[in-house]
C-alpha positions in Angstrom: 40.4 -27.3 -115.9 37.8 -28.0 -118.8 39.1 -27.8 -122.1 36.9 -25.7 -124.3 37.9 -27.8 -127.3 36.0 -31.2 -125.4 32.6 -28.9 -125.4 30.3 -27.5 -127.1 30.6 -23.6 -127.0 27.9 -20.5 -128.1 28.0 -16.8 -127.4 25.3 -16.8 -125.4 23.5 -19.4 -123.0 19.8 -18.8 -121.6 18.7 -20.3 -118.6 15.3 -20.6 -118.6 12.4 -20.7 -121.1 10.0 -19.0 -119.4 9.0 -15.8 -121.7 11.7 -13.7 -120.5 14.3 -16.8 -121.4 12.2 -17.0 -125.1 12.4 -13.4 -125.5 15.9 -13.2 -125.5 16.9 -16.0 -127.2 14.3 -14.0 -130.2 16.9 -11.7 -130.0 20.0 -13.2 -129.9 19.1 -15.9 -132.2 17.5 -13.4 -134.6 20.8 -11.6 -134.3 22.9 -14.5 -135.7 24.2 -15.0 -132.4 25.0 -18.8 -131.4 22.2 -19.4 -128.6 21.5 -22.4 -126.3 18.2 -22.2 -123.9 18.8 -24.5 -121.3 15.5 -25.1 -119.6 14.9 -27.7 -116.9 11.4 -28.4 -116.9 8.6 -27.1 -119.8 9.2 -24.3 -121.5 6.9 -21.5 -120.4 7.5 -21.8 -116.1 5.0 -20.6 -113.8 3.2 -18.8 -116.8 1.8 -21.7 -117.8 -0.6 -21.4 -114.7 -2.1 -19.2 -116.0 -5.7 -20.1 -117.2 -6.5 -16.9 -119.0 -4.1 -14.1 -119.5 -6.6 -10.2 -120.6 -3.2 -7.6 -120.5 -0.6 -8.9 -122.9 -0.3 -6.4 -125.9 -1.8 -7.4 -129.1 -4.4 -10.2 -128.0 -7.9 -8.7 -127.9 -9.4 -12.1 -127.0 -7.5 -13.8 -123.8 -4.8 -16.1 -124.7 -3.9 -18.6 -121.9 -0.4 -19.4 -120.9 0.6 -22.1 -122.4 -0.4 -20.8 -125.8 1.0 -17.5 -125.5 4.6 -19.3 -124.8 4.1 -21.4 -127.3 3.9 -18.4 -130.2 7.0 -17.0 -128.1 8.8 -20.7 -128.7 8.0 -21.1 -131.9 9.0 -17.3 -133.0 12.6 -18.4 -131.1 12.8 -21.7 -133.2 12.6 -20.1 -136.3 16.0 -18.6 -135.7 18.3 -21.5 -135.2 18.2 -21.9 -131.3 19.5 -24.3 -129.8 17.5 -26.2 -126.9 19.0 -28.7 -124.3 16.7 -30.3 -121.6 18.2 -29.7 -118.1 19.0 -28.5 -114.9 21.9 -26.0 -114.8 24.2 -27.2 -111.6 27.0 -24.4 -111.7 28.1 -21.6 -113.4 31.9 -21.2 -113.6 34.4 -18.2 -114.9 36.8 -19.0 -117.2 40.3 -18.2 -118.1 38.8 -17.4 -121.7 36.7 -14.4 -120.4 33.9 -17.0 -120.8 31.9 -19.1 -118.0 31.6 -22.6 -118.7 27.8 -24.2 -117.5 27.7 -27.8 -116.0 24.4 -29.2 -116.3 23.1 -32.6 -115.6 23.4 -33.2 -119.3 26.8 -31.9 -120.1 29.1 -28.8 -119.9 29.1 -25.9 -122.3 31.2 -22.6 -123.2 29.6 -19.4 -123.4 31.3 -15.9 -124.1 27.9 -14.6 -122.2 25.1 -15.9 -120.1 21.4 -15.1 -119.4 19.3 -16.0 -116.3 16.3 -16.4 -116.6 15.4 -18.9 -114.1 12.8 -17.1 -113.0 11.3 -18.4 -109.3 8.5 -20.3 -107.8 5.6 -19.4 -105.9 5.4 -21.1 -102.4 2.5 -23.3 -102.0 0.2 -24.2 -99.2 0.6 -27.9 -99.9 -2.9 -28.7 -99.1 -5.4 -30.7 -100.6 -7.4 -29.3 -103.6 -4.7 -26.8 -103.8 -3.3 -28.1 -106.7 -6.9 -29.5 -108.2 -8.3 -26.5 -108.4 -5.9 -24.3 -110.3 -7.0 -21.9 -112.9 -10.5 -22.8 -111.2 -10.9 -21.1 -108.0 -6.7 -21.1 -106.8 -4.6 -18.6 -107.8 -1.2 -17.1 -107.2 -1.8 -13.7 -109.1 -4.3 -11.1 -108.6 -2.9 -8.6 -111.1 -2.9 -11.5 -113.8 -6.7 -12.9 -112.5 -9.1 -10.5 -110.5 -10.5 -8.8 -113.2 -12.2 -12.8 -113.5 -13.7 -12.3 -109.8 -15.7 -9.3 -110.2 -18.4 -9.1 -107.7 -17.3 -12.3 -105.9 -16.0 -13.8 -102.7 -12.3 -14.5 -102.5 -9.4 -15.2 -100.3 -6.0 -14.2 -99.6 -3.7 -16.4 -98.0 -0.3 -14.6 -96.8 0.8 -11.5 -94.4 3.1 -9.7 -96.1 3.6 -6.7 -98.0 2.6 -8.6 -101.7 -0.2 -10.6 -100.1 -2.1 -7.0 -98.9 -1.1 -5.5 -102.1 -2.6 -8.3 -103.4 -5.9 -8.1 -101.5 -6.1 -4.1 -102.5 -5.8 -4.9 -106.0 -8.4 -7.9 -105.8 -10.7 -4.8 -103.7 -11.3 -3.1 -106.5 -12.9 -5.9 -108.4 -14.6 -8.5 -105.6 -17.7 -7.8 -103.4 -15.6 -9.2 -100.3 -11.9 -9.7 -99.6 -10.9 -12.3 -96.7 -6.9 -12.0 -95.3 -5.9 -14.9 -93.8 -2.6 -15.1 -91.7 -0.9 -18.1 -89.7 -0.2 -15.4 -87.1 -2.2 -12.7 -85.0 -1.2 -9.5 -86.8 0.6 -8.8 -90.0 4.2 -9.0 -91.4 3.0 -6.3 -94.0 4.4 -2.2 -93.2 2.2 -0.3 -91.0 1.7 1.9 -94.1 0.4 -0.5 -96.3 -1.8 -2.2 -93.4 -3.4 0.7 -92.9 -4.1 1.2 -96.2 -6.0 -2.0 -95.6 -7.9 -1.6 -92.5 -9.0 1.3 -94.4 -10.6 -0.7 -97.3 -14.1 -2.2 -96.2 -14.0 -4.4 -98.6 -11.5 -6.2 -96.9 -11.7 -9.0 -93.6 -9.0 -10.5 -91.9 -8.7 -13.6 -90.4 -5.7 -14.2 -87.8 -4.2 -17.2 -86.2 -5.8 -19.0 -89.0 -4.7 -21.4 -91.4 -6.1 -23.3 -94.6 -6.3 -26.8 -94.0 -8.2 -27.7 -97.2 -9.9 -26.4 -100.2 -13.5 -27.6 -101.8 -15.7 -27.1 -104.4 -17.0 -29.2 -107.6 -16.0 -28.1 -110.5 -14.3 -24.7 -108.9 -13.7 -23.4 -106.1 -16.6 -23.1 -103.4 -15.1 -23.4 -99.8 -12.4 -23.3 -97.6 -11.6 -25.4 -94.6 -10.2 -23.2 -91.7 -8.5 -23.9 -88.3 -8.0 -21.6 -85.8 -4.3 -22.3 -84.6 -4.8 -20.8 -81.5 -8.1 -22.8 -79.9 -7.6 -25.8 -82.5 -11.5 -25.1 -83.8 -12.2 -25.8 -87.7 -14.8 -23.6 -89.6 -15.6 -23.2 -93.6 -15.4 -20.4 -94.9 -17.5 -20.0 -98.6 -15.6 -18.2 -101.2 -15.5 -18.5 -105.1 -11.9 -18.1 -105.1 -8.5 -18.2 -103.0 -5.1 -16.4 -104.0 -2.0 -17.4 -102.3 0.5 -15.7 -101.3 2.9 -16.9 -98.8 6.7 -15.9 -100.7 8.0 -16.7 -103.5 11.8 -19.3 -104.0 14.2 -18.0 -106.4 15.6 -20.5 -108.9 19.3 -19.4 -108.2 20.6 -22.5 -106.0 23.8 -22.9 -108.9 24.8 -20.4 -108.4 26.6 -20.3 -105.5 27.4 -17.0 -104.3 28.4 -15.9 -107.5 26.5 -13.1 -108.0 25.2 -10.0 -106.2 22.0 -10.9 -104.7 19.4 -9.4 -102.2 18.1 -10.7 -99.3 15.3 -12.7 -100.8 17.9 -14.2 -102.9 17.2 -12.3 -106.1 19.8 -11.1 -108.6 20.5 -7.0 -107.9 21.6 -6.0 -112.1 21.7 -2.4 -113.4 19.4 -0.9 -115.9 21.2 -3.0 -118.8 20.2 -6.4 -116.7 24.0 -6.8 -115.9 24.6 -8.4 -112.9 28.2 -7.7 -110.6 30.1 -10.1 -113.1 30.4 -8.7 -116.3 28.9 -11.3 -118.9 26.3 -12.5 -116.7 22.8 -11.0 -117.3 19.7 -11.3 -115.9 15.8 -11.1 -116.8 12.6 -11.6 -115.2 11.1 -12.8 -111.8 14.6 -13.3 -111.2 15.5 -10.0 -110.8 15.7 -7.7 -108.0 12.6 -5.4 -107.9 10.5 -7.1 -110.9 7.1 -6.3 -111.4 6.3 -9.8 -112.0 4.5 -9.8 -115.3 4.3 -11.7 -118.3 4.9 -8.4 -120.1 8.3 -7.1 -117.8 9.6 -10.5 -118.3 9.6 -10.2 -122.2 11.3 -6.2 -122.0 13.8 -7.5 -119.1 14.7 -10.2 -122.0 14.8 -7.9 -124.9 17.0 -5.7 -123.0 19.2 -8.7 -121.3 19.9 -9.8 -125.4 20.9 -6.6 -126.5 23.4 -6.2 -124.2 24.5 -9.5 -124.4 25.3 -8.8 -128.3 27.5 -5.5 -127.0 29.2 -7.9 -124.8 29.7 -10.6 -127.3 30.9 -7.8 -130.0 33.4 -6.9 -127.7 35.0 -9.9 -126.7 
């Protein structure tokens, strides 16, 4: 058993500083509460992808990514937070009504916890995939096809978010291309329909991306049939994959109530099945995915965390 006097203990720890991670630690931070953001990589995640970001509240002008976290980081800061570079490797309850977190840097107490791990688009893992973007490659069409108005893209998937996906990008684009590894789709019949239905949009089975061109963005895409072996081009000014998304939840080990896609099922307060644990974001069951959910999921995480903490 770890004795809490050998670590380092805070009411609340926040894993992950993407902006529903920073959001909350505004919060509890701001509150007086003793934070730590535990964050393995950058802070910011898979937002900082983002090139150009039009539909966060309060920036007229678009704000890219990486800046907009960094105002959300630096608001955090100014409250005391405390930050520790690392990967979270288990959560544990403990006899204290607390959870103790091991991490590859060290082990901490926490009357309270806060996921916000977030989760990780799948990737085609083809060359010029990862050139080109914020250039032509995308993994958002809510956050990005305003930018392809009466263009050419591409969308790489089969499922229900990659058609939603191509719909979305159908109101903006000349021309919509769906392109699936397999001869029909793993979409609902509902929402294929929806699609066929669209003239706006192509499909493309028993096809797969082999490669992605262009010069300074996004011009072309190399194409093989899977079925005959053949290889064609196909021009386009942009591509948008989606293939599935991995949730960052691999520590923690059953613990929680999750669905089948391995996200964390909370309540409306963000509480998960154990009492004290919280979570925010892409993490969640059902999120929206946005830079703008993330930040509310957060606020709302915090504030509960407090209750919990002023109860304990």
């Amino acid at each position: 058993m770890v004795q809490l006097k050998s670590v380092p203990q805070f009411d609340v720890v926040i894993i992950g500083g993407g902006p529903a991670g920073l959001s909350a630690a505004i919060y509890t931070a701001r509150d007086r509460l003793s934070t730590l953001l535990i964050e393995k990589s950058i802070i910011g995640g898979m937002i900082n992808e983002a090139d150009r970001i039009d539909n966060y509240p309060g920036f007229h002008e678009s704000i890219s990514g990486i800046d907009l976290t960094a105002k959300m980081h630096s608001q955090a800061q100014k409250y005391e937070l405390h930050e520790v570079n690392a990967e979270v490797l288990s959560i544990a309850e403990n006899a204290s009504r607390g959870f103790i977190i091991k991490t590859t840097d060290s082990e901490y107490f926490t009357k309270a916890v806060i996921i916000a791990s977030g989760s990780v688009k799948q990737k085609l893992n083809i060359p010029g995939e990862k050139e080109y973007v914020g250039r032509g490659v995308s993994y958002c069409a809510t956050c990005d096809a305003f930018f392809y108005r009466e263009k050419t893209v591409a969308v790489v998937g089969g499922g229900n978010s990659a058609i939603y996906e191509a719909l979305h990008l159908a109101k903006f684009a000349n021309k919509v291309y769906v392109i699936h590894r397999r001869n029909q789709l793993r979409a609902t019949a509902v929402i294929h329909e929806r699609a066929k239905a669209e003239s706006k949009i192509e499909f493309i089975f028993s096809t797969i991306v082999e490669a992605i061109h262009g010069i300074d963005f996004v011009e072309k895409l190399k194409l093989k049939n899977v079925v005959n072996g053949i290889t064609t081009e196909l021009k386009i000014d942009g591509v948008f994959v989606s293939i599935g998304l991995n949730p960052n939840t691999s520590f923690l080990n059953n613990l929680l109530a999750q669905d089948e896609n391995g996200m964390i099922v909370v309540n409306e307060h963000m509480q998960t099945s154990v009492p004290g644990i919280f979570a925010a974001g892409d993490i969640r069951h059902n999120s929206i995915r946005q830079v703008i959910a993330a930040a509310g999921d957060g606020a709302v995480a915090a504030i509960n965390a407090k209750k919990w903490v002023e109860e304990y």
